[in-house]
FIDRENGU-946437 format. One record per atom (N, C-alpha, C): residue number from 1; residue in three letters; atom name; x, y, z. Coordinates in pm, whole numbers, plus 50000, padded with zeros to 5 digits. Each point is the difference from the previous one (the first is absolute). Layout:
# residues N
[segu NUM,ALA,CA,[X,Y,Z]]
...
***
This chain:
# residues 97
[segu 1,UNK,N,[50086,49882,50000]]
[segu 1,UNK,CA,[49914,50118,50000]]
[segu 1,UNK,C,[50089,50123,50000]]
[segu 2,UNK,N,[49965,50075,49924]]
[segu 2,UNK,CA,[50052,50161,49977]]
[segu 2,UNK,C,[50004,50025,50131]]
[segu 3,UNK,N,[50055,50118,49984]]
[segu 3,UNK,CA,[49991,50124,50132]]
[segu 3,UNK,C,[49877,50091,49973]]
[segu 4,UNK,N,[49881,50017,50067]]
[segu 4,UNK,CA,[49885,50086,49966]]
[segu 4,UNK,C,[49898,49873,49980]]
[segu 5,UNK,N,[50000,49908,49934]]
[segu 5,UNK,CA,[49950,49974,49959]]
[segu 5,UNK,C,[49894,49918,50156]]
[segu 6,UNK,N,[49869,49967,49973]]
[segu 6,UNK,CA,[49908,49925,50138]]
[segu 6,UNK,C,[50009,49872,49993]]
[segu 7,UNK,N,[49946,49960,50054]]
[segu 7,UNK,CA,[49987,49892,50015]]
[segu 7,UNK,C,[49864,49938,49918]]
[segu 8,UNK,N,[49954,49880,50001]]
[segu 8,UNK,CA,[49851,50042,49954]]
[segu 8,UNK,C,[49917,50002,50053]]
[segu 9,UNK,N,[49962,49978,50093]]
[segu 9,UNK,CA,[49892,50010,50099]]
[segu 9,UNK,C,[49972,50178,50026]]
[segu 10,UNK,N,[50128,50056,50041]]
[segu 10,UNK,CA,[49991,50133,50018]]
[segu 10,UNK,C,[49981,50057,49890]]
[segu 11,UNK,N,[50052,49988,49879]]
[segu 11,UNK,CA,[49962,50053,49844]]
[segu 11,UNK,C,[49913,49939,49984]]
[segu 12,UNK,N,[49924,49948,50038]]
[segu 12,UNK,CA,[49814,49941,49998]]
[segu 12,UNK,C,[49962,50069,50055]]
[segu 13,UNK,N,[50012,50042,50124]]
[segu 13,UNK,CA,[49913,50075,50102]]
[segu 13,UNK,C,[49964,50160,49925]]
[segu 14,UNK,N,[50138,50041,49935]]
[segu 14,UNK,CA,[50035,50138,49944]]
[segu 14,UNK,C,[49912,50023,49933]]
[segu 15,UNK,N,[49969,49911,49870]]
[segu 15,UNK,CA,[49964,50050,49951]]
[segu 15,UNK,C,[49815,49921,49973]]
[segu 16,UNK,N,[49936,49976,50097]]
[segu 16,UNK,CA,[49885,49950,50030]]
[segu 16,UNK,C,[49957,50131,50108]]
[segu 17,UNK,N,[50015,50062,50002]]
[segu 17,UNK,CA,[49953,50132,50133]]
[segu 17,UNK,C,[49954,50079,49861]]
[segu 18,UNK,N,[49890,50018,50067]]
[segu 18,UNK,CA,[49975,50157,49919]]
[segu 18,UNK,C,[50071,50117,50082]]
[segu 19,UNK,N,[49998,50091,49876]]
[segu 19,UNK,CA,[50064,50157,50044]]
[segu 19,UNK,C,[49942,50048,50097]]
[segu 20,UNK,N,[50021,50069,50109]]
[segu 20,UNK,CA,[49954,50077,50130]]
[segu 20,UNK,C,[49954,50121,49975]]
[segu 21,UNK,N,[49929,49995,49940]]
[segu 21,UNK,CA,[49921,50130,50045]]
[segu 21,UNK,C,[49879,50074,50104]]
[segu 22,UNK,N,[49966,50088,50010]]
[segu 22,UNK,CA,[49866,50039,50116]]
[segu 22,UNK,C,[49898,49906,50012]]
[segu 23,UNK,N,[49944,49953,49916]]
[segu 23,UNK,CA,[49889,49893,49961]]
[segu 23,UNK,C,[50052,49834,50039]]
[segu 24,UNK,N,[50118,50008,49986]]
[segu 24,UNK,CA,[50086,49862,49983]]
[segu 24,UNK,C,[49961,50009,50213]]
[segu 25,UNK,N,[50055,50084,50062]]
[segu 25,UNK,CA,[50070,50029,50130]]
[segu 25,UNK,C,[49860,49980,50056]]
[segu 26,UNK,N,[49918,50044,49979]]
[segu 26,UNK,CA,[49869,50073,50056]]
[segu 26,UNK,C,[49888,49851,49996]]
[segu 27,UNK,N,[50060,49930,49890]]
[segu 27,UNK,CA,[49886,49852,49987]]
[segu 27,UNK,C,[50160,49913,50073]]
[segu 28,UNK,N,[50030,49974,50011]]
[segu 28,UNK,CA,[50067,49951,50089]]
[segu 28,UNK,C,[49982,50010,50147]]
[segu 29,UNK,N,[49994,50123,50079]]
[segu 29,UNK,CA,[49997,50015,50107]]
[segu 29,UNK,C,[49807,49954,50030]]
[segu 30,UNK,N,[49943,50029,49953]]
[segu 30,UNK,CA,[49800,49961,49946]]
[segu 30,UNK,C,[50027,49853,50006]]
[segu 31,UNK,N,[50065,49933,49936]]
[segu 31,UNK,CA,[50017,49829,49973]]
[segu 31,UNK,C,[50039,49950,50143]]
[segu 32,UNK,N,[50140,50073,50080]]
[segu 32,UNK,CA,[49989,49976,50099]]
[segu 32,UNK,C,[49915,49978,50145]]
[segu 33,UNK,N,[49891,50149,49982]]
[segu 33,UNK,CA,[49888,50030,50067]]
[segu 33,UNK,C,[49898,49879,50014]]
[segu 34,UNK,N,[50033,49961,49883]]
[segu 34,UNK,CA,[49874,49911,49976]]
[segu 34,UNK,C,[50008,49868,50032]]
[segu 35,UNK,N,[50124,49980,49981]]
[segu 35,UNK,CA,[50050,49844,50094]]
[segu 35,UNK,C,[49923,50006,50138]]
[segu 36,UNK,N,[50101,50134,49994]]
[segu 36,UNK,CA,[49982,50042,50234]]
[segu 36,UNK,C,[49827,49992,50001]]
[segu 37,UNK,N,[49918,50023,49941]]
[segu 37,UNK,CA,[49860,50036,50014]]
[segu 37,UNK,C,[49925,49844,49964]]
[segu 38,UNK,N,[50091,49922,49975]]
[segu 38,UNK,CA,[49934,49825,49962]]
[segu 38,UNK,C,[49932,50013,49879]]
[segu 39,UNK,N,[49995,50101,49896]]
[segu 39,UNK,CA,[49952,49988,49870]]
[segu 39,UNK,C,[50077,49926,49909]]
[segu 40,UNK,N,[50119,49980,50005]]
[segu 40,UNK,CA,[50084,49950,49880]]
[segu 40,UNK,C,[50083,49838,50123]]
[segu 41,UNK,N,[50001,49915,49954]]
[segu 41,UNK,CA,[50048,49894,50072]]
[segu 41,UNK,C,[50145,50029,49966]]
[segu 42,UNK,N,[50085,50038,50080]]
[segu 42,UNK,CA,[50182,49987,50047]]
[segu 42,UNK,C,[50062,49878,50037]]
[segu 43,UNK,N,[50078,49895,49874]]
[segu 43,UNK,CA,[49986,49857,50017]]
[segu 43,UNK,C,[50148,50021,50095]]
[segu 44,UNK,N,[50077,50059,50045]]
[segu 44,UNK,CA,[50119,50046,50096]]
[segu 44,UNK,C,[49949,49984,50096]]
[segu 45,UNK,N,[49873,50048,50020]]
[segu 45,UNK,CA,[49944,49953,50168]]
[segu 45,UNK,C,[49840,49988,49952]]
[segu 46,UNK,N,[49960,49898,50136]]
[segu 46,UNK,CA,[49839,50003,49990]]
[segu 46,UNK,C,[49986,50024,50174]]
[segu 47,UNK,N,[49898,50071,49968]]
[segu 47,UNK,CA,[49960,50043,50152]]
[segu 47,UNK,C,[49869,50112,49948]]
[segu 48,UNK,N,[50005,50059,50138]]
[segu 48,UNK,CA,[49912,50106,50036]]
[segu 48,UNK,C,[50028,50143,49917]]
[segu 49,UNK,N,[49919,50059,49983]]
[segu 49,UNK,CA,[50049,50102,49914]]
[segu 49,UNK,C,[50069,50149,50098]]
[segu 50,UNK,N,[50066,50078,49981]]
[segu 50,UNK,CA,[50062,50112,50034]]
[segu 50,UNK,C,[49964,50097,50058]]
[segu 51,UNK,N,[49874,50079,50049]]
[segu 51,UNK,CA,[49960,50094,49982]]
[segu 51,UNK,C,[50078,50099,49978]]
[segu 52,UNK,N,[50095,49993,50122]]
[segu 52,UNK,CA,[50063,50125,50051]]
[segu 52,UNK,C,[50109,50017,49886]]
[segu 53,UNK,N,[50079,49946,49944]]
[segu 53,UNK,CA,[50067,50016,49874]]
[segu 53,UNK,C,[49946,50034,49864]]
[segu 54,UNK,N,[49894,49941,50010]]
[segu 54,UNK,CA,[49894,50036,49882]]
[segu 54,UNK,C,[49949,50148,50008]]
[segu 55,UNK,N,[49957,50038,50142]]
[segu 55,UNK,CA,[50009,50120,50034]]
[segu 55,UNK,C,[50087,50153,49974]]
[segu 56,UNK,N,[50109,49926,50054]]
[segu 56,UNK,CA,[50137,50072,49964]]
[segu 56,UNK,C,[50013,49996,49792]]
[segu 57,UNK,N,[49995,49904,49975]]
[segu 57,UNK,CA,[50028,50048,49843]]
[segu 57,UNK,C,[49911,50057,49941]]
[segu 58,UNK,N,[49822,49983,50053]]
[segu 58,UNK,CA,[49933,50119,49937]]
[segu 58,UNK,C,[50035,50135,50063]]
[segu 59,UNK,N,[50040,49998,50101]]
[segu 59,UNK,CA,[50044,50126,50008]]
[segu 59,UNK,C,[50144,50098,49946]]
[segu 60,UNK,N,[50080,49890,49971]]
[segu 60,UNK,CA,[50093,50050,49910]]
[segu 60,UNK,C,[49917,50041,49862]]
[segu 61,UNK,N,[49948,49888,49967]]
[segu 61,UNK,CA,[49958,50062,49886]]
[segu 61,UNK,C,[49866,50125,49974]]
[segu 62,UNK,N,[49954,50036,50128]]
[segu 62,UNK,CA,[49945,50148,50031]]
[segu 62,UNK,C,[50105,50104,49997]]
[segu 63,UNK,N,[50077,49999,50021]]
[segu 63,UNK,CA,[50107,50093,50051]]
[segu 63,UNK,C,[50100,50019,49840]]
[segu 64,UNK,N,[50009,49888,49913]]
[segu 64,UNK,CA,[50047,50018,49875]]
[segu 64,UNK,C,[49894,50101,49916]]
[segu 65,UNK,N,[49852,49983,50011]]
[segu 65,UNK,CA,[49943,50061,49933]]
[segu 65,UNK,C,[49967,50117,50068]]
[segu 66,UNK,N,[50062,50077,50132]]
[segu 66,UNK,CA,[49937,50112,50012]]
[segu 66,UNK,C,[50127,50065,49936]]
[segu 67,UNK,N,[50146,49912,50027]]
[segu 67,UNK,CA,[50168,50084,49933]]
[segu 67,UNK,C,[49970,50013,49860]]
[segu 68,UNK,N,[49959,49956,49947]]
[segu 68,UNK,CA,[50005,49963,49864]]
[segu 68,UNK,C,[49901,50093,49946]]
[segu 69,UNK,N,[49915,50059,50017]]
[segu 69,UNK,CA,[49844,50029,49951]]
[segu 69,UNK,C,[50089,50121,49923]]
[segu 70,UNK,N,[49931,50052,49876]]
[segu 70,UNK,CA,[50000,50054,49902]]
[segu 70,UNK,C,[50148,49951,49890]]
[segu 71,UNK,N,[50037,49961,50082]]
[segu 71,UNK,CA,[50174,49927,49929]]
[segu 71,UNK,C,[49972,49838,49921]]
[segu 72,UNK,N,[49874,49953,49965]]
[segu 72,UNK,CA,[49943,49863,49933]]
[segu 72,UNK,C,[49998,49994,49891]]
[segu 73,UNK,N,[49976,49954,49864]]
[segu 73,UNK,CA,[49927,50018,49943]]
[segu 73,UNK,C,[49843,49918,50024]]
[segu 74,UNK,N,[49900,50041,49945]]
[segu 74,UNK,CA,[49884,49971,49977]]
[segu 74,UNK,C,[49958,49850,50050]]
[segu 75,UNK,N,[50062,49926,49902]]
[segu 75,UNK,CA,[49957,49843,50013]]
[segu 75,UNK,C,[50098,49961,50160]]
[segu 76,UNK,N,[50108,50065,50026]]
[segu 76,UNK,CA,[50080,49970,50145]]
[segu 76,UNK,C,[49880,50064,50117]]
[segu 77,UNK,N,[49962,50049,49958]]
[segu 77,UNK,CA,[49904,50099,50121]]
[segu 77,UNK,C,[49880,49914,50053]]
[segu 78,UNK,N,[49956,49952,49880]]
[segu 78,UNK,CA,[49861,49913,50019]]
[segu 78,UNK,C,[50057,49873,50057]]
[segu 79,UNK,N,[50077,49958,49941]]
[segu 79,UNK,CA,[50039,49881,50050]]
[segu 79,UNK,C,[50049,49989,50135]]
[segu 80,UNK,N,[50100,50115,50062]]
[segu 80,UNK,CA,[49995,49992,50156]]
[segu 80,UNK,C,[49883,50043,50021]]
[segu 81,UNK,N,[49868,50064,49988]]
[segu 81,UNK,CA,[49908,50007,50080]]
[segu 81,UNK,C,[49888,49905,49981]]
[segu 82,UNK,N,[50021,49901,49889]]
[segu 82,UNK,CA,[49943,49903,50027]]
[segu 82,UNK,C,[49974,49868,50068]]
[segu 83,UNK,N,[50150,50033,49975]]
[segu 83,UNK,CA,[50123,49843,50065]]
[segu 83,UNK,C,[49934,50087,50202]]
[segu 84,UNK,N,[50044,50108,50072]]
[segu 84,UNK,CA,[50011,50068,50079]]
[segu 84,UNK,C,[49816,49934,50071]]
[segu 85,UNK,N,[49896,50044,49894]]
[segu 85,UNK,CA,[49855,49978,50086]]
[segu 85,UNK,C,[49990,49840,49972]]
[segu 86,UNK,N,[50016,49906,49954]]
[segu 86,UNK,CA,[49984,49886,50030]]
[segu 86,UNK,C,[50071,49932,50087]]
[segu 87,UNK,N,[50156,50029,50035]]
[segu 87,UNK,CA,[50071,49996,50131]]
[segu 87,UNK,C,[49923,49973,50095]]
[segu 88,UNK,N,[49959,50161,50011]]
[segu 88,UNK,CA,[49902,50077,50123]]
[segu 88,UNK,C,[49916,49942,49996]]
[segu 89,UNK,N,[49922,49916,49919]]
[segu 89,UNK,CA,[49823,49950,50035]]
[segu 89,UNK,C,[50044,49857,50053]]
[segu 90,UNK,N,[50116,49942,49942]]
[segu 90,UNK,CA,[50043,49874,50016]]
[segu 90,UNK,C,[50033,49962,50149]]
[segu 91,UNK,N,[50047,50119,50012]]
[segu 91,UNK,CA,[50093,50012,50192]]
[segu 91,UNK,C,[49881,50011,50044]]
[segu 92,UNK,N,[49881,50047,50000]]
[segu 92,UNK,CA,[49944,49991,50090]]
[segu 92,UNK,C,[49863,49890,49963]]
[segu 93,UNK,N,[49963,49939,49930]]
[segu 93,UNK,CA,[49969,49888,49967]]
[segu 93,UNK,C,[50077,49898,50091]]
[segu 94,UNK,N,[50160,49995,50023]]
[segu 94,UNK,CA,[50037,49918,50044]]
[segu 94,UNK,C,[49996,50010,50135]]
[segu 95,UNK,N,[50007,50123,50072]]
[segu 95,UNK,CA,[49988,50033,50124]]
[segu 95,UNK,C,[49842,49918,50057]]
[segu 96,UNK,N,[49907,50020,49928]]
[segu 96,UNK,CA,[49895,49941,50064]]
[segu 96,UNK,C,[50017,49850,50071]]
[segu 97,UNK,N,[50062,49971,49845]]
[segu 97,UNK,CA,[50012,49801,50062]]
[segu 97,UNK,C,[50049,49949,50096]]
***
């Protein structure tokens, strides 16, 4: 093997990621939420769902959309405030149970 050059597993990994962008970051941290909230099954662990972490990342992701507000474009805007109220109805849907 060259110098520079990966390995393949890691030059697999490279180039199987999508690019990071706001939308990329923002459904990521939502995907997480949603584990913590028992909507999405997390085969890494099975258990009880999160609140309080689930909590914490909708609230990060409140706090992205109040930094962020007028700095989006259009389709980024809707999408954190869509991704943002189903969170919110979800967390507390789950709070009841």
């Amino acid at each position: 093997m060259k110098d520079g050059e990966s390995t393949a597993p890691e030059a697999e990994a490279e180039t199987s990621l999508t690019p990071m962008d706001f939308s990329t970051f923002v459904l990521s941290l939502a995907s997480t939420a949603m584990v913590n909230l028992g909507m999405v099954e997390d085969q890494s662990k099975m258990g009880e769902p999160d609140l309080q972490a689930a909590r914490q990342l909708i609230d990060i992701i409140g706090v992205l959309e109040q930094k962020t507000r007028g700095n989006l474009t259009e389709s980024e805007d809707k999408m954190l405030k869509s991704l943002l109220y189903d969170l919110r109805v979800h967390y507390c849907d789950a709070q009841k149970r």
